[in-house]
N, C-alpha and C positions, 0 to 999 in steps of 0.2 A: 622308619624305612618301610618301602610299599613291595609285598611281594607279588611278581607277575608270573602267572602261567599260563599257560594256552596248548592248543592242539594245533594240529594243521589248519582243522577249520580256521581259529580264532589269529591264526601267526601275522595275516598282512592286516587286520585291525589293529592286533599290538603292539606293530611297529606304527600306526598313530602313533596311538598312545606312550609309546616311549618318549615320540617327538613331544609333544604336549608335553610328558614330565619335566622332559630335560628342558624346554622349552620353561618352565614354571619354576626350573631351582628343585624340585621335589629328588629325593636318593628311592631309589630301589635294586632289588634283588630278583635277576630275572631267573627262573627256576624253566625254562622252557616252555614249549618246543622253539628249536634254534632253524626249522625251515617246513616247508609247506609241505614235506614227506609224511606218509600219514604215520601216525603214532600214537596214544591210548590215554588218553586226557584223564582218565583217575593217574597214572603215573605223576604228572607234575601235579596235579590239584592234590594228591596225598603229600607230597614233598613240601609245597609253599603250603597247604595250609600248617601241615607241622612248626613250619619256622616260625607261624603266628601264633599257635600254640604255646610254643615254646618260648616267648619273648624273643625272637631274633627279629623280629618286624611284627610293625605294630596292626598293617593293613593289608590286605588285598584285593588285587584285580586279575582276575581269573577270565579269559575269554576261550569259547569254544561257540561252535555253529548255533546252537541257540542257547548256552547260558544256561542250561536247565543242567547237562551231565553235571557240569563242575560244581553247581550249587550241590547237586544230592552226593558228588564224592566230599566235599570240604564239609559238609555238615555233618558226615561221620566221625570226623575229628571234634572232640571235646574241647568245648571254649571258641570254637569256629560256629557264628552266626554270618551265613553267607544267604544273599538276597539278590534273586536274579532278578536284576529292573531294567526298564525297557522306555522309562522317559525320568524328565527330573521329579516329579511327584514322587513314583515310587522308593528312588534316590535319597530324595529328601528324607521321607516315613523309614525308611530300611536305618537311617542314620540318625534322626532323632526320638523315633519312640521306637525299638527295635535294638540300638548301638549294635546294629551290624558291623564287621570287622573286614568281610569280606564281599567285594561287589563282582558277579557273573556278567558279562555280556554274551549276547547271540551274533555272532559275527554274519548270521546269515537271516537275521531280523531286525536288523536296525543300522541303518546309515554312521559311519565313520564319525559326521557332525553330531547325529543326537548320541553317538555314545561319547563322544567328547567333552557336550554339555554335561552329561551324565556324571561321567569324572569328577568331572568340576565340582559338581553338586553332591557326591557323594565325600570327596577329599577334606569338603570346606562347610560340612553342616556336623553340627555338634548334637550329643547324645543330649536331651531334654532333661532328664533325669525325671525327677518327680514321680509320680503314677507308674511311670515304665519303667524304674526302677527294680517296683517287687517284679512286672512280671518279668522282663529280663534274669533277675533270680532264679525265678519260677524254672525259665529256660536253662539255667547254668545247674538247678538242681535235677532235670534230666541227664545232664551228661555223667553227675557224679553219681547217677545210678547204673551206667551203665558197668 
């Protein structure tokens, strides 16, 4: 399960991206914003990333104006590696050396299409393992010092 969150900026990219899921078979849990009224994007980026945290969903996609707020609120949750990317390269790297869990877009930096491709390329690249492994670790023994 993919969970979604967004702010006002991020809400009319998101509803792409709904279409795209539903469009593709994929389940998610939308954790808000429910309309273009402004609203405070660590609120939902705290809530969905918890749920990933927590094993209630296994991924997400986080949109707000440019993708940077929601990455820095989801990354203060432990076990949340979120990677605000901005073409499929990024996407790609965020998902195979990285096993990023959660993807940020900038609703007010990149076109509707290239975050769709984004999606795609983030949904459907597999973590590398190997090498990225330990430092992935490395990453997950930051959080348990927190």
């Amino acid at each position: 399960m993919i969970a979604l969150a967004c702010d006002h900026g991020g809400f009319e990219l998101m509803r792409e991206v709904k279409r795209f899921l539903d469009a593709g078979g994929y389940t998610y849990k939308d954790f808000g914003a429910y309309s273009e009224e402004s609203c405070d994007y660590p609120e939902t980026a705290t809530v969905a990333a918890h749920a990933i945290a927590g094993g209630e969903c296994d991924r997400g996609i986080f949109i707000c104006g440019t993708g940077i707020g929601m990455a820095i609120v989801a990354n203060k949750i432990p076990g949340i590696r979120a990677a605000s990317c901005h073409d499929q390269y990024t996407a790609q790297m965020a998902r195979s050396h990285n096993d990023a869990n959660v993807l940020t877009l900038g609703a007010r930096v990149i076109s509707a299409d290239v975050a769709l491709t984004i999606v795609e390329v983030f949904l459907n690249t597999d973590f590398d393992g190997g090498r990225h492994t330990r430092r992935v670790g490395m990453i997950n023994e930051l959080d348990a010092s927190r």
